[in-house]
C-alpha positions as CSV (number, residue, x, y, z in Angstrom):
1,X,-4.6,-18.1,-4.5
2,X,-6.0,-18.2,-0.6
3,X,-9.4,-19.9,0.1
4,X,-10.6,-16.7,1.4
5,X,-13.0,-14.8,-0.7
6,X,-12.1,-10.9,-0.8
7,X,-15.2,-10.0,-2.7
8,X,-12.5,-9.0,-5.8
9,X,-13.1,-11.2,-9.1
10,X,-10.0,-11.6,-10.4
11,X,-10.0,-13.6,-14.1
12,X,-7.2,-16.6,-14.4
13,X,-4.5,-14.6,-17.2
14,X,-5.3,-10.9,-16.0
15,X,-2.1,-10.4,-14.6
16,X,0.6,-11.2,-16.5
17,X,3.8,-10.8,-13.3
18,X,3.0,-10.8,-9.9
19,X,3.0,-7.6,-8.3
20,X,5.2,-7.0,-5.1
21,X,3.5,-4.7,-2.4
22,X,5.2,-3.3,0.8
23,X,3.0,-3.0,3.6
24,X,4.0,0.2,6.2
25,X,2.0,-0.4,9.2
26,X,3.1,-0.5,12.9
27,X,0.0,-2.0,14.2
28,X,0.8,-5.7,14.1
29,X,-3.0,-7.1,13.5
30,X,-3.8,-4.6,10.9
31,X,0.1,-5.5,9.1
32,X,-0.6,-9.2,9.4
33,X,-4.6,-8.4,7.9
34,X,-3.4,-6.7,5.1
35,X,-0.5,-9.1,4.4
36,X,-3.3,-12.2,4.4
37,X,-5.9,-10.6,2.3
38,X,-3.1,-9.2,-0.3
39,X,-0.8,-12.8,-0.6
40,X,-4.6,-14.4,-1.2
41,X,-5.7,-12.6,-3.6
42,X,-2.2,-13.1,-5.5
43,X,0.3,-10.1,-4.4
44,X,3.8,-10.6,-3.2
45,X,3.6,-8.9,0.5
46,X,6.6,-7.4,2.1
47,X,6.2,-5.8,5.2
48,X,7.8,-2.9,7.4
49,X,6.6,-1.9,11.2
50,X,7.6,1.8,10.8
51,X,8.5,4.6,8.1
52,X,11.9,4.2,8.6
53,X,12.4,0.2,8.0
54,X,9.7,0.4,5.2
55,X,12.0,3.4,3.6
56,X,14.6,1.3,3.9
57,X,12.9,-2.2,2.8
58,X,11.8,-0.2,-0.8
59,X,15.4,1.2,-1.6
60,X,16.5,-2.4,-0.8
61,X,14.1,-4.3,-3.0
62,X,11.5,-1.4,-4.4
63,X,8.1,-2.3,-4.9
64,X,4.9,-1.8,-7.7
65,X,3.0,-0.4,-4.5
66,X,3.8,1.0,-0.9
67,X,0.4,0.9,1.5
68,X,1.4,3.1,4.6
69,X,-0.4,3.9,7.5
70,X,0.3,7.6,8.4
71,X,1.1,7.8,12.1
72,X,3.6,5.7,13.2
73,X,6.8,5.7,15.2
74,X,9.9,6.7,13.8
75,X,9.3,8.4,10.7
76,X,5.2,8.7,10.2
77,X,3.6,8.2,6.7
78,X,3.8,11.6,5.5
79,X,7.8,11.1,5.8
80,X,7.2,8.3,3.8
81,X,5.5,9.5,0.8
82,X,7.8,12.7,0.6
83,X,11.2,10.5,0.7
84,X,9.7,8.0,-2.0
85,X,8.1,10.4,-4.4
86,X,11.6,12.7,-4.5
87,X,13.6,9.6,-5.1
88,X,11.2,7.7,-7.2
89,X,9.0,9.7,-9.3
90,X,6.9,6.4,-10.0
91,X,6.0,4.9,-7.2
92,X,2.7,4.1,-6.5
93,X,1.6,4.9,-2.8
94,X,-1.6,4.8,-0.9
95,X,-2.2,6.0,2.7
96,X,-4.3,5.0,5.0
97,X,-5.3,7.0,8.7
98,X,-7.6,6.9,11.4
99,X,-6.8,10.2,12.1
100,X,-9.3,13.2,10.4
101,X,-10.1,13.3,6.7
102,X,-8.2,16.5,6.2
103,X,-5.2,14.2,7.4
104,X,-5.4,12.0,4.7
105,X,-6.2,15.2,2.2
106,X,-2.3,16.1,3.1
107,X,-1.1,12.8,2.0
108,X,-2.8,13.4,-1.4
109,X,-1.1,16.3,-1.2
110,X,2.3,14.8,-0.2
111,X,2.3,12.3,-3.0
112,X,-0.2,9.6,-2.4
113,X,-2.4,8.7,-5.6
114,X,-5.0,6.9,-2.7
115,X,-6.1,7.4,0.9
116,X,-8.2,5.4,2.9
117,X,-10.2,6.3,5.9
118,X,-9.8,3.3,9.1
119,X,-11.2,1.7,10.0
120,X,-10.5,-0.3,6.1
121,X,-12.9,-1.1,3.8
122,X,-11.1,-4.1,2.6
123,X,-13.1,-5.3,-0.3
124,X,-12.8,-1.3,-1.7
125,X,-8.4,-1.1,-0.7
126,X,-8.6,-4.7,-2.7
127,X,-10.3,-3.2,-6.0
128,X,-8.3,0.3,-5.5
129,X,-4.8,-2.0,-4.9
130,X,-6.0,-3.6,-8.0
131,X,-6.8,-0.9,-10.8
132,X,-3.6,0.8,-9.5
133,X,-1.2,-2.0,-10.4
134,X,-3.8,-2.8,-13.6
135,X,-2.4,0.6,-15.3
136,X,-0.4,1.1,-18.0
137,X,2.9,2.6,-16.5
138,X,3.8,6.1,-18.0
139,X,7.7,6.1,-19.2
């Protein structure tokens, strides 16, 4: 684990594999953020710069949770969470946007369990990232 204190408790045995997150972000200072507090707090962190190379990175090597930001170059969030929820009906995905509420209320809509309003709460995406990957998966 990182030295850096996330404001998450996390008990020594809770987590029986590590969990690999992808990252979709095309800001490069909120991508490398995320990817710090995430590998600290015990995650495997890939990372993708746009909709279309995180599409490509989860079909590659798929993940137990995609983060994407919805406005982005290429192929935008909302792209995102339709391709992966029509090809993988059990992904886990959660959205993030500065743009308006109603925004992220359409990436509910699209597929996302979670959204999350920019600028981040950290300390509350760290607690949601965890009780998502804490649940039982359904099969």
């Amino acid at each position: 684990m990182g030295d850096r204190d996330w404001g998450i408790p996390v008990e020594s045995g809770e987590v029986m594999s590590v969990a690999t997150i992808l990252i979709i972000e095309d800001q490069a200072s909120v991508r490398k953020l995320l990817v710090q507090m995430l590998e600290d707090a015990g995650y495997q962190v890939r990372e993708a710069a746009n909709g279309r190379l995180g599409l490509e990175q989860f079909r590659a090597h798929p993940a137990d949770l995609v983060l994407t930001d919805l406005e982005m170059p290429e192929m935008n969030g909302w792209e995102v969470i339709v391709a992966l929820t029509r090809s993988y009906a059990d992904v886990t995905i959660m959205a993030m946007s500065g743009m308006h509420p109603d925004e992220l209320q359409k990436a509910t809509r699209c597929g996302a369990q979670r959204t999350f309003q920019k600028p981040l709460d950290l300390a509350a995406l760290l607690q949601a990232i965890h009780a998502e990957l804490r649940q039982p998966q359904l099969n």
